[in-house]
C-alpha angles and dihedrals in degrees: 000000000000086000094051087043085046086043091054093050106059098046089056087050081049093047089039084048099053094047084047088057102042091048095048099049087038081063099039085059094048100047087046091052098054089034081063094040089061094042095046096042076051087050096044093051088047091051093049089051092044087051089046092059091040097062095042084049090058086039103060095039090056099051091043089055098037088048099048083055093050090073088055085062088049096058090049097045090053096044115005087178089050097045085054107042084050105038108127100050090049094047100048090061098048086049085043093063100034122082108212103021108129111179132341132214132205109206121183113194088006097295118108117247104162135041134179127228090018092194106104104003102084104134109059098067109102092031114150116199091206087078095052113065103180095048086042091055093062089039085054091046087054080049107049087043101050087228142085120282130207108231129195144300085247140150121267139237088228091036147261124069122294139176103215128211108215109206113184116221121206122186093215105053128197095036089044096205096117097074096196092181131289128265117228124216118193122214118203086237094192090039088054094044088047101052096048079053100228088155097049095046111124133217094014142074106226122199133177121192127174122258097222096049104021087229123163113224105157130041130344124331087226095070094076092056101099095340120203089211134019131177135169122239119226110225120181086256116014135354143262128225123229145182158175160202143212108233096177098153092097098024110135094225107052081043094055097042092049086039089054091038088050094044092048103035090058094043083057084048096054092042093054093045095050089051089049092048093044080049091051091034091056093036081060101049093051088037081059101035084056095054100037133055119249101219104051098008103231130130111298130218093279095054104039085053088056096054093049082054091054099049098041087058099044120098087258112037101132087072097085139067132207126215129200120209128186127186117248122229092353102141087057083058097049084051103043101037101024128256087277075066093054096037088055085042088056105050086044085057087050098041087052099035075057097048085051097061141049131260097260094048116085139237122207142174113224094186146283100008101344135111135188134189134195116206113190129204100037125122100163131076092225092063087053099046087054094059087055098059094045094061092041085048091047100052082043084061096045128028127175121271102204103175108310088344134103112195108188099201117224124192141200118227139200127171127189112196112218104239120191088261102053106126100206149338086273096069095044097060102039082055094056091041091060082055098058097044083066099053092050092049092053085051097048088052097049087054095044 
């Protein structure tokens, strides 16, 4: 009965276990998520802010350059000889106080006479816009709008990549109808880029595209597709568009703080189900120390009576029998070898009452010095009376060396067969209890 209680159990702390589980990981999952939530909504504010600045940051490089430049197109506007004859004086100190000016071209009538510095730029003197649509078009904007015009990024005649700041010159300022040429500032495209740090920017694809032509310079066209931030940004003349989007998945932060959620919520979780298993470890050692005796370890009295009770009330509980077995003589061992004696005496009666009787039977201590079996499945008095012999006949075969002594253990026994009228487990057992007191009497008088 004990096994089927132990098997039973188990299967509920497995069951327990498994919904545990399930629950704990199910909220682990929860708190991360809003733990995330929260990390990534402070990331995200932190993103929109960085990007902020980034794009003030372009904004105001690009109007310094492209200011300090202006005053170059002033001095040409006001005296185009002077500006020539002159050129690389005026141009060094315009390079010497911009930051990402490159080069920069005078071009009367639209071809480019003067560049500075002319090391490396070549080949851009002689340059014709007129051979170039796509470059005359923007001078001709410049043109067209009395003001000075952002072009690129594109590639340059001399090489590398540029944005170019178009500035019209008109002999006859202010009433500009009289167009003299345009001056060309070149921009260090990649230097600029690299300096905003739009390569370097964490945790977000960033992407910039004009307004008049919907071109993509910069990042990836996808960006723009549901974008999580978008800003305009201010030109001299005109505005670009950017934009950008969160990309979390592999943020350091969000990783560290699930990582740290997920470390500390399932060592939460451990720590909870060990202290639920040492609570039913130690349930099930009082639940069996409750149920079995400590010193020989069978069934005690509690358990042997539930399982009368069991068996009276079960549809056949007239097929077993119950014996009752006292120790003979066991208080004048206790006396002459010492209670170390009685208590070996006692686990050598349980380990043979068990020998004598099959697996399904049970053995039980009733207390102090008396035993008591169940044998299930009897209904005559013969195969009783069998199992009797067998256990007189065993502790016959094998009695108990303590030190130089040999104690050869005798025992009194009294069975009581359930029968269909039996009322309870009371009257079985003080049925077989008069029995045994028979049997000991009998015992006592043929020693005597």
């Amino acid at each position: 009965m004990f096994s089927k209680i132990n098997k039973k159990s188990h299967i509920l702390f497995a069951l327990v276990s498994l919904l545990f589980w399930l629950v704990a990981v199910t909220t682990i999952h929860i708190i991360s998520a809003q733990f995330i939530q929260k990390e990534s909504l402070k990331v995200e504010r932190v993103i929109e802010k960085n990007v902020a600045l980034m794009r003030a940051k372009f904004e105001a490089t690009i109007f310094m350059d492209t200011y300090l430049a202006d005053s170059l197109a002033t001095v040409v506007t006001i005296d185009p000889t002077f500006a020539i004859a002159n050129w690389d004086n005026i141009a060094s100190k315009l390079l010497s106080k911009a930051l990402f000016v490159r080069n920069v071209g005078i071009a009367p009538d639209n071809v480019i006479s003067k560049v500075y510095p002319l090391t490396g730029n070549e080949g851009a003197i002689g340059f014709d816009f007129k051979t170039n649509p796509q470059q005359l078009r923007t001078v001709l904007l410049a043109k067209n709008q009395q003001q000075v015009y952002i072009d690129g990024p594109l590639t340059l005649v001399q090489g590398g990549v540029g944005l170019i700041a178009r500035y019209p010159i008109f002999s006859d300022y202010p009433l500009n109808e009289d167009y003299w040429g345009t001056v060309s500032v070149v921009l260090d495209y990649n230097k600029l880029i690299k300096h905003i740090g739009i390569n370097e920017f964490e945790n977000a694809d960033i992407a910039f595209r004009r307004n008049d032509n919907r071109h993509v310079f910069l990042g990836n066209a996808d960006v723009f597709n549901n974008p999580d931030i978008e800003n305009t940004v201010m030109l001299p003349n005109g505005t670009w568009e950017m934009a950008a989007k969160y990309r979390l998945d592999n943020a350091e932060h969000i990783q560290f703080t699930k990582q740290v959620v997920y470390t500390i919520g399932y060592m939460i979780a451990v720590l909870l189900y060990s202290l639920i298993f040492i609570h039913f470890r130690n349930y099930r050692k009082v639940h069996k120390a409750s149920l079995y005796d400590e010193l020989t370890h069978l069934p005690n009295r509690r358990l042997a009576m539930s399982q009368l009770g069991q068996l009276v009330k079960s549809d056949d509980g007239g097929s077993f029998a119950v014996l009752n077995i006292d120790l003979n003589d066991f208080k004048l061992v206790n006396d002459q070898l010492g209670h170390e004696a009685g208590d070996e005496l006692l686990k050598h009666i349980a380990h043979y009452l068990k020998l004598s009787v099959r697996t399904s039977d049970t053995v039980a201590r009733f207390g102090g010095d008396e035993f008591i079996i169940i044998l299930r499945h009897v209904s005559e008095a013969k195969n009783v009376e069998v199992v009797v012999e067998k256990i007189h006949q065993m502790f016959a075969d094998n009695p108990l060396s303590w030190g130089k002594h040999k104690i050869e253990p005798s025992v009194s026994i009294g069975y009581a067969l359930a029968q269909k009228e039996t009322e309870n487990v009371k009257h079985l057992l003080s049925e077989a209890d008069h029995a045994m007191y028979k049997q000991k009497q009998k015992y006592k008088n043929k020693k005597h």
